[in-house]
N, C-alpha and C positions, 0 to 999 in steps of 0.2 A: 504494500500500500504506500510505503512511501516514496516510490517512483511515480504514480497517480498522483500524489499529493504536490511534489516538487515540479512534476509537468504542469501543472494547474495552479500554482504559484507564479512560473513565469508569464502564463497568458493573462492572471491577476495584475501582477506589477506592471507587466509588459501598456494595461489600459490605464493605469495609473499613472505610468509616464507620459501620454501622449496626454494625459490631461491637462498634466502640470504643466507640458509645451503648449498646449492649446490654451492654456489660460496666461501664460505669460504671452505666448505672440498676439493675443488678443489685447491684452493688457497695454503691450507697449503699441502698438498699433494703434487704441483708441487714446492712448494719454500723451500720445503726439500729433493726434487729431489728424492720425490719415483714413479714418473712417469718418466720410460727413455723407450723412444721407435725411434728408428732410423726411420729419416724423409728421408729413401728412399726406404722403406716400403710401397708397392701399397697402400692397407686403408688409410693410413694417407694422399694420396694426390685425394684417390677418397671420403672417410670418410664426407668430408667439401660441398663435391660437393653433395652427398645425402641427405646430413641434409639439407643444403640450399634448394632444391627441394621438399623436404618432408615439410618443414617452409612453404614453399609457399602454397603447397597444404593443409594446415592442418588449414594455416589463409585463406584463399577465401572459402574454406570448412566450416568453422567455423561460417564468418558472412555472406554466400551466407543461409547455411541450418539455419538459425536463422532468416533473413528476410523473407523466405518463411515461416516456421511455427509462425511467430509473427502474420500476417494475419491470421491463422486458430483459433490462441489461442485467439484474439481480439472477435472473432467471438462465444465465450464458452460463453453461458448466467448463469451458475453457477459460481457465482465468486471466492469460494473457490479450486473450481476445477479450474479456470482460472488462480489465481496465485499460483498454486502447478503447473499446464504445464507452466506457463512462467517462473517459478525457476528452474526447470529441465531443457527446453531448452535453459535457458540463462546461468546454470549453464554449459550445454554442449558446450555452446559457448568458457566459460570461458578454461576449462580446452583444447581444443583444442586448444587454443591460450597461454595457460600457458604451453603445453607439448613442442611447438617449443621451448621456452625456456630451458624450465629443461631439453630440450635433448641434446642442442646446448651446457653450459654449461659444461659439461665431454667432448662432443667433442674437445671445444676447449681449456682446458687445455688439454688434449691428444696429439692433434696436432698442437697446437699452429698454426692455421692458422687464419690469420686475417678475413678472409670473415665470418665467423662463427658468428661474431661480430655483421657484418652488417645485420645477419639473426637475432641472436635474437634484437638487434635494432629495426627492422622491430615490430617482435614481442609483446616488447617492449612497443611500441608506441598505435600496434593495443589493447594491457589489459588496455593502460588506458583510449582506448576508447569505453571500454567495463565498465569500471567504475561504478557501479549500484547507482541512484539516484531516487529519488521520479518524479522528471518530467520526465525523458527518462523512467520509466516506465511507469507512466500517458502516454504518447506519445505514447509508443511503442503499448498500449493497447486502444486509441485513448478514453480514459478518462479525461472529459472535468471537473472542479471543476468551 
């Protein structure tokens, strides 16, 4: 398990870096004022409302299709073949839950609208509960020590 776990690690850290890039080049970007886009501009006040929508579907998406196939991969009596499918679909998990983010991020230095926030928060919350450790995978694959 703990080659599952350290594989599932780097696709964790691996979204978390591009976040932190994503929000500094966003950062320096907007605080040298090379983002100007007039806030009365249709996009910019439907923009927030899509992304938000899209967050939604992309985390119930995320850990709906990962519960359902955690049962089938519990079920693989080849264990190496069990944890190469549960790194793949948990790695699927991950980036569906990391893309609400990194999408959210440009958005919202684009339009500086505060809701945006609230989505990836949301987001946010749901990677670190996607977190990969040795007992939520023992768990998740109903492996008993």
């Amino acid at each position: 398990m703990g080659e599952v776990v350290k594989s599932l690690n780097v696709k964790y850290y691996f979204i978390y870096t591009f976040i932190i890039l994503f929000t500094f080049i966003g950062y320096f970007l907007n605080y040298s004022n090379y983002i100007q886009i007039s806030l009365h501009d249709t996009y910019v006040r439907t923009l927030p409302i899509i992304v938000v929508v899209i967050s939604a579907i992309f985390i119930v998406f995320g850990f709906s299709f990962f519960e359902i196939k955690k049962k089938s991969i519990a079920r693989i009596e080849d264990k190496w073949m069990q944890s190469r499918t549960y790194i793949r679909f948990a790695g699927y998990r991950l980036y569906c839950i990391g893309a609400c983010i990194l999408i959210g991020i440009p958005v919202f230095y684009i339009t500086m609208n505060s809701i945006i926030l609230y989505s990836i928060g949301v987001a946010a919350i749901a990677l670190l509960f996607c977190k990969p450790s040795e007992n939520k995978v023992q768990n998740d694959l109903n492996i008993h020590m």
